[in-house]
TORKOL-582473 format. One record per residue (C-alpha): residue in three letters; x, y, z. Coordinates in pm, whole numbers, padded with zeros to 5 digits, always signed. Each point is the difference from the previous one (the first is absolute). Layout:
<zazas>
ALAXYZ
...
</zazas>
This chain:
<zazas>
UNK+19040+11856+03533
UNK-00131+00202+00270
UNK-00322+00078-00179
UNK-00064-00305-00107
UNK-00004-00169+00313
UNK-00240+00313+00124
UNK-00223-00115-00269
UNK+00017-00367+00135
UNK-00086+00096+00309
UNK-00302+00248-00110
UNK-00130-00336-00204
UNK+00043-00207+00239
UNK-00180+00203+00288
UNK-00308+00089-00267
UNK-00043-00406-00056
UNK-00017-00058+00377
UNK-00266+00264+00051
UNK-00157-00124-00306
UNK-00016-00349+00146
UNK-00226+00154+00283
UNK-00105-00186+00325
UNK-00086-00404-00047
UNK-00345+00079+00134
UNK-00298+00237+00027
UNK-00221+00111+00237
UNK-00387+00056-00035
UNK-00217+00248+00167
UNK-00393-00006-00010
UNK-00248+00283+00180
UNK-00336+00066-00005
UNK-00089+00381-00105
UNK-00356-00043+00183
UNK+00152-00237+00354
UNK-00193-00253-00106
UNK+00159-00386+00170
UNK+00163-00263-00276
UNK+00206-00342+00011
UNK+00307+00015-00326
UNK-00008-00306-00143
UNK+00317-00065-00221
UNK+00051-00318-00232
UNK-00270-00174+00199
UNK+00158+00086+00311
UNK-00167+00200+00238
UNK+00263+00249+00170
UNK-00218+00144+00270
UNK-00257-00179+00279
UNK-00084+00328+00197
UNK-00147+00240-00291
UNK+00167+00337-00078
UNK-00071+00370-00132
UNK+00384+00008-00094
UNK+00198-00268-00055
UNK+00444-00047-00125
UNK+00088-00335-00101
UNK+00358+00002-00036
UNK+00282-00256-00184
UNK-00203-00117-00320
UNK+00208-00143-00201
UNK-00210-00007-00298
UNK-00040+00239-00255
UNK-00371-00046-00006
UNK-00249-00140+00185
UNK-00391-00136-00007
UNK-00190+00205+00254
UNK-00335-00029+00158
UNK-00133+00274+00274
UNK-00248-00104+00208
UNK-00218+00229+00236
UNK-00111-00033+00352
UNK-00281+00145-00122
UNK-00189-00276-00186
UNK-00201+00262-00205
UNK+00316+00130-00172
UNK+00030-00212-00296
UNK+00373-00131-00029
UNK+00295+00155-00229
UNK+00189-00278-00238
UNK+00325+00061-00186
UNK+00186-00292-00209
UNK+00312+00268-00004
UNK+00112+00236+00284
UNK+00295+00148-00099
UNK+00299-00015+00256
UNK+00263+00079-00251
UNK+00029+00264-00287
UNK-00023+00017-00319
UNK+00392-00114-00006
UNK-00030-00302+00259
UNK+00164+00183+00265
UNK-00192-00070+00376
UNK-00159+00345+00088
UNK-00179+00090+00317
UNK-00399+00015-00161
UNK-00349+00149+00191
UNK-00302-00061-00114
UNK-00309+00200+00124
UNK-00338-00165+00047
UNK-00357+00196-00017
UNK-00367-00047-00018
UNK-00139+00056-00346
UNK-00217+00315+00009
UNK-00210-00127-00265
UNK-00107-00338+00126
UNK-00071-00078+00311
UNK+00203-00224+00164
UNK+00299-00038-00308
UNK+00348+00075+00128
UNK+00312+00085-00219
UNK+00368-00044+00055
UNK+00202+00248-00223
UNK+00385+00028+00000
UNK+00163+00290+00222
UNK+00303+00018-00014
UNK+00366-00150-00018
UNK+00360+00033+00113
UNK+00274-00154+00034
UNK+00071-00249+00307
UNK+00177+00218+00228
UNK+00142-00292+00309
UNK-00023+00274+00245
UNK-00371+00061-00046
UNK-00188+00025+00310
UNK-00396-00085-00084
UNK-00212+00289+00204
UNK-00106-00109+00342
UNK-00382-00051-00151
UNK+00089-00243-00233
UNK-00020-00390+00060
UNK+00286-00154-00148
UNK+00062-00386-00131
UNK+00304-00171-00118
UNK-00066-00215-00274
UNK+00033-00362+00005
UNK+00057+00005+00427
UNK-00243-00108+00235
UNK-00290+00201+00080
UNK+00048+00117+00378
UNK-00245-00248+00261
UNK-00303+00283+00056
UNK+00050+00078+00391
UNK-00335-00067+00194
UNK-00138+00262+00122
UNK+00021+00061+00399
UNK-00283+00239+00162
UNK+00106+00197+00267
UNK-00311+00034+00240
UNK+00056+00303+00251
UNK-00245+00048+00254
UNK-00184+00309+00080
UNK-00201+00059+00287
UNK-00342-00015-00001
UNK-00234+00232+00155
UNK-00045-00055+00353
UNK-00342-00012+00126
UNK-00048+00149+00383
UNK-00347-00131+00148
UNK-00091+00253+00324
UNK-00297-00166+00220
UNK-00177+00227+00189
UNK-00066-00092+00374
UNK-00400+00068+00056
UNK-00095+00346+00138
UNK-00057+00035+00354
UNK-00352+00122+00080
UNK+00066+00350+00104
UNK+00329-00018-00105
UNK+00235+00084-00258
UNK+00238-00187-00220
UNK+00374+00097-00088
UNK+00154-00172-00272
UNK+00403+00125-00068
UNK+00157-00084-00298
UNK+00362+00086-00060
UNK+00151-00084-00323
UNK+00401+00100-00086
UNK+00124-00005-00341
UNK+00367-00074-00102
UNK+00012+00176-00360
UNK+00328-00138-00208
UNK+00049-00264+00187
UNK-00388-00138-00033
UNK+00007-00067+00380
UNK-00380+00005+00109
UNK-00136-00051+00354
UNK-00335+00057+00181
UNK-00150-00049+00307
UNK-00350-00001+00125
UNK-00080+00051+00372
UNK-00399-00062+00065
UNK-00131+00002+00360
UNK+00344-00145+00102
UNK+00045-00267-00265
UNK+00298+00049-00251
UNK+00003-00133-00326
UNK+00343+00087-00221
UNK+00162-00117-00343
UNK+00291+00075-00148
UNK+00184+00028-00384
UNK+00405+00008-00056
UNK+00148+00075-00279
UNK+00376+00001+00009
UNK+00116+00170-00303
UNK+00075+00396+00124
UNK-00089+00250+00162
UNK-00240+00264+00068
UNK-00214+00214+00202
UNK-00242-00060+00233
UNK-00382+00128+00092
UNK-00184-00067+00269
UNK-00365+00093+00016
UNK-00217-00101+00302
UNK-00396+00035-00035
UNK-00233+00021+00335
UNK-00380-00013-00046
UNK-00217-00002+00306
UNK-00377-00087-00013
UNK-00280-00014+00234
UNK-00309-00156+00016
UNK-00322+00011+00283
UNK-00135-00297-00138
UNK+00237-00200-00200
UNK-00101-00259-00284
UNK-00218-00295+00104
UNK-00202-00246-00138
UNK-00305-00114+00240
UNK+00254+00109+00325
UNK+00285-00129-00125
UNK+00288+00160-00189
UNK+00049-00076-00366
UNK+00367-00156-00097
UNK+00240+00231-00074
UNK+00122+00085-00377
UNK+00314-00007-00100
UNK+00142+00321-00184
UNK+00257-00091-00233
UNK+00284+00196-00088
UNK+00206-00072-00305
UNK+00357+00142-00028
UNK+00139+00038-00428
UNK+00259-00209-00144
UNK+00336+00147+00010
UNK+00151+00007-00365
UNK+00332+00102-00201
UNK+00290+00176+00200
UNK-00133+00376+00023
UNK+00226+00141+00251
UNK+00268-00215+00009
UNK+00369+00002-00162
UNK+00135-00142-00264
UNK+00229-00274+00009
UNK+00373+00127+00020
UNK+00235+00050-00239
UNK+00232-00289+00106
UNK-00304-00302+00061
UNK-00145+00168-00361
UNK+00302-00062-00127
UNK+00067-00332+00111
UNK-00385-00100-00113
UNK+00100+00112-00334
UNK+00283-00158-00094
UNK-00156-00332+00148
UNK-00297+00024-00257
UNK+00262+00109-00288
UNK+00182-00385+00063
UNK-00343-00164-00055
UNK+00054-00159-00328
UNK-00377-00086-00080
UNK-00271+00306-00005
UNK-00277-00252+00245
UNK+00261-00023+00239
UNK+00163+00408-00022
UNK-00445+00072+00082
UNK-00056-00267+00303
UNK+00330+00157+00128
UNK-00089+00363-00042
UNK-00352-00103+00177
UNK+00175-00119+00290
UNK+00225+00312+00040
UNK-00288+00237-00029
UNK-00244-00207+00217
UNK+00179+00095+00310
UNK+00160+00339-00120
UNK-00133+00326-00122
UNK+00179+00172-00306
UNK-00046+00382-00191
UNK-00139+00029-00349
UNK+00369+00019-00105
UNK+00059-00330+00143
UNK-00265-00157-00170
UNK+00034+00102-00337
UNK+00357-00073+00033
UNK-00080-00380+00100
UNK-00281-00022-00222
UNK+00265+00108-00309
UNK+00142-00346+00088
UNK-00227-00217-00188
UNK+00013-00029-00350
UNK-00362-00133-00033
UNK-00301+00257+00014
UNK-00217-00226+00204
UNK+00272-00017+00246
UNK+00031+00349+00037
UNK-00344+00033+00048
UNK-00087-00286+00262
UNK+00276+00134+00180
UNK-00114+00361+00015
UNK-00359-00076+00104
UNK+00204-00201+00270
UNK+00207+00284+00097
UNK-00275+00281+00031
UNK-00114-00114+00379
UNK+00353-00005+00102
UNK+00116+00356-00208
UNK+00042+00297+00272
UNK-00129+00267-00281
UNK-00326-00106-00126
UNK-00076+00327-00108
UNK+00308-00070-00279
UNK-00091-00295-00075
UNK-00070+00086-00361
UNK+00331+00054-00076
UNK+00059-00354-00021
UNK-00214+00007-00335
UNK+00301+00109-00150
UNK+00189-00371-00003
UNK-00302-00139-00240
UNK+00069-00026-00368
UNK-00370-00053-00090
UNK-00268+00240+00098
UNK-00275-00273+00122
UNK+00223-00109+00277
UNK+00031+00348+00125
UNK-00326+00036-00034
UNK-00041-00379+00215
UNK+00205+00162+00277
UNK-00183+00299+00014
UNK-00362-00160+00099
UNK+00166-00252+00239
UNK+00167+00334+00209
UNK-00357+00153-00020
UNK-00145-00316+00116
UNK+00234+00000+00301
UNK-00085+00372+00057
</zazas>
């Protein structure tokens, strides 16, 4: 009695596994990164175009398929039967790979991958867009630019009084600089005049140099024109642009914290980048920091607007090119590269 109710048991457990999971799940990437749009049954799935795409809960053991490309060169790939179960009916977990056609220009293929069985504990990779079937599409979030100000270069204009026949002509200038903290002041003193401006900057520390220049001419004659002396001409003095956060420390452990588990609650990836923007636009972070905030977006683009971002605010541009690591595809590393040599 014993063993036959074992055996029951056995059967019974085999036909429930046999039975499999009601639906199936769909993944779709491009081999080369190139953009596409999964149209299924007429539907289209996706309105922001993807290099790697899940669309999960089909219910149907196959599907008509259409891929479109961003990339209107990039003829598109039609199937009358994607397979989303096996060869038994049961609802497997398929991945399809998509590539460019080596001998025709602008022909793509989609070949089957692979397939296993729907696991409900799967967790999709963090660079992977994924879709439920048959729900709503999520409202695209507009785009908010974050505009952070930088200061200009600050022009000093320094009018010489006219010479003194016989006389001489001091002109002081004493300029102090506030490394760090991108504190910049300067004063002019000419023949008892004073002329001054000054830059704050807020964010840190630093040291500070003060260099004071003294030149003393004299002339027996001075510079006339038919007894009278010419106007005077303005020297012009131009003072750089301070940029990035050379110097300065990183934010600490506690606020870096904090930062990051705000941008982890962002549920869309437009609004996790205008919020990382506005955390780094008035801090400074290590090389560690960013990589470790860049590694937060599952979309390459992303990671890349938000590293060219970061670089003027990173403390160790010299390691910046560790942050080439995060990229899955060569050209954006290669992207990131000229833009930090363009800032150089």
């Amino acid at each position: 009695m014993k063993k036959i109710t074992s055996v029951l048991l056995l059967l019974m457990a085999t036909l429930t596994f046999a039975q499999g999971s009601p639906v199936g799940h769909l993944t779709i990437f491009s081999e080369d990164g190139d953009r596409f749009y999964v149209i299924l049954n007429g539907e289209q799935q996706n309105d922001i175009p993807q290099t790697n795409i899940r669309i999960e809960d089909l219910n149907q053991p196959y599907y008509n398929a259409r891929i479109q490309f961003e990339d209107k060169t990039l003829m598109d790939i039609t199937t009358n039967n994607m397979m989303i179960a096996d060869i038994d009916g049961i609802m497997s977990d398929v991945t399809y790979k998509i590539k460019r056609d080596k001998n025709k220009k602008g022909k793509m293929k989609m070949n089957f991958f692979s397939s296993i069985p729907v696991r409900p504990d799967f967790v999709p990779p963090s660079n992977v867009y994924v879709m439920h079937y048959g729900q709503p599409r999520p409202a695209p979030v507009q785009s908010q630019t974050v505009v952070v100000q930088q200061q200009a270069p600050q022009t000093v204009v320094v009018q010489q009084a006219p010479p003194v026949r016989g006389g001489a002509v001091t002109q002081t200038t004493t300029t102090t600089t506030t490394s760090g903290g991108d504190n910049i002041n300067a004063n002019v003193s000419i023949g008892g005049i004073n002329m001054g401006f000054s830059i704050n900057d807020n964010m840190g520390g630093g040291s500070v140099t003060q260099t004071t220049t003294t030149t003393t001419s004299s002339s027996s004659h001075g510079n006339h024109n038919g007894g009278e002396f010419q106007n005077p001409r303005p020297v012009v003095v131009t003072t750089p642009t301070p940029v990035g956060c050379p110097g300065r420390s990183c934010m600490r452990p506690a606020d870096y914290n904090a930062a990051l588990a705000t941008l982890k609650k962002q549920a869309f990836e437009d609004s996790r980048l205008k919020t990382a923007k506005q955390i780094v636009a008035v801090n400074c972070l290590n090389v560690d920091q960013v990589i470790e905030i860049a590694n937060l977006f599952s979309f390459e683009d992303n990671k890349l607007e938000f590293a060219k971002y970061a670089y003027d605010f990173c403390i160790e541009p010299r390691n910046y090119f560790k942050v080439n690591g995060i990229f899955s595809f060569s050209s954006n590393a290669d992207e990131l590269s000229e833009y930090v040599q363009s800032r150089q």
